[in-house]
C-alpha angles and dihedrals in degrees: 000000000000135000111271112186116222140192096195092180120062128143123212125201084278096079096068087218083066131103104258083231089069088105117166090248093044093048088054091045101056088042090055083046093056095052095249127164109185115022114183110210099212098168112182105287102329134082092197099124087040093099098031085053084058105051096051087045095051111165096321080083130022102227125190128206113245154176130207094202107197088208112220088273086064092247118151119232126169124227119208117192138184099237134007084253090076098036096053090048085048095051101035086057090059089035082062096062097045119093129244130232129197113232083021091165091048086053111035109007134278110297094200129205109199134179116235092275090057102250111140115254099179149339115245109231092199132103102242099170108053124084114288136206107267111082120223100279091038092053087050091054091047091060084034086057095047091055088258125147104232108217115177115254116240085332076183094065125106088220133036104015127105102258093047084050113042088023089240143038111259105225101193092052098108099247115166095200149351131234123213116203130252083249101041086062103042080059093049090242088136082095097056087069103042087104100070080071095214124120118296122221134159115211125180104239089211124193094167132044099248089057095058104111100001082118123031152152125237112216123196096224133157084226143352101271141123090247096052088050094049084050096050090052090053083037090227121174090356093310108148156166092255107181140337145220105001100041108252119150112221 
């Protein structure tokens, strides 16, 4: 067992909120930089760099696939999934109930498909950050579905996390975890939610390079891997949340 430091919340280009310089080989290289083990890739709506992020990583970087579902009340939740399989039909799924624009880029900013080196593949003509068609308990069953682990996106934001949105955390909604914002941290609010009485990361919600692992949880794993995450968040076999934010194991 040993202490492994993760930023489970990074956009790519992909996300059009994202700087266009969030390339699959920059963003592996800021997180190696940092000194990161384990990064999660969760774009709006979409997991279409996951796999991209993973193979320019290779085994320098443990990368999930991931989702970051914006529900139909416009609440963020991450998915975390065990493969880019699953997080592509999880997010192709979602993909599916979102609009689509013509001259999307010119309106709303480039949502970029790349290949691992970088190069771009595609631009996605969806609209991936707007609202789409599963509500909040039917997104969760659809990561549920796709064998994900469902944390709540900045439950400490004032828009676009669950409690702004819904009024009130729904406790029997079937969350395996909550994420407390860079800033949230930096202003000690993790205590506010302590009470919900479900597993606690920070995460850096990066949409630019020099964002990725300002903000961070340390796991205690036995390696750097989806099943050992999903392990430390059930706190099986000593696996644990070992220390957040700045990146102390305890």
């Amino acid at each position: 067992m040993r202490c492994y430091t993760a930023d489970l919340h990074i956009h790519t280009a992909l996300s059009a909120c994202a700087d266009d310089d969030m390339t699959p080989p920059a963003i592996v290289a800021a997180a190696l930089k940092q000194g990161l083990d384990m990064i999660a890739i969760c774009d709006h709506n979409s997991a279409g760099n996951a796999a991209a992020v993973q193979t320019a990583a290779g085994d320098a970087l443990s990368v999930i696939a991931g989702i970051e579902i914006t529900t139909a009340e416009e609440a963020h939740i991450l998915g975390l999934f065990p493969d880019v399989a699953s997080a592509e039909a999880a997010g192709g799924q979602v993909r599916e109930t979102l609009p689509s624009v013509r001259d999307a880029a010119k309106m709303y900013g480039r949502q970029i498909v790349m290949d691992a080196e970088g190069r771009m593949l595609d631009m996605d003509g969806r609209m991936l950050f707007m609202a789409s068609g599963f509500p909040l308990s039917d997104a969760i069953a659809l990561i549920r579905r796709n064998r994900g682990l469902a944390v709540a996106s900045h439950v400490d934001r004032p828009s676009h996390s669950v409690i702004s949105q819904l009024g009130l955390f729904p406790a029997d909604a079937g969350f395996d975890a909550i994420e407390i914002s860079a800033a949230g941290m930096s202003n000690g609010r993790e205590t506010e939610f302590a009470s919900l009485g479900l597993p606690m990361v920070s995460s850096s919600d990066s949409h630019f390079l020099g964002d990725i692992g300002s903000c961070r949880t340390v796991f205690a794993l036995h390696k750097a891997t989806f099943d050992e995450l999903m392990q430390a968040f059930r706190g099986e076999g000593g696996r644990r949340i070992a220390g957040r934010e700045g990146g102390a194991c305890v």
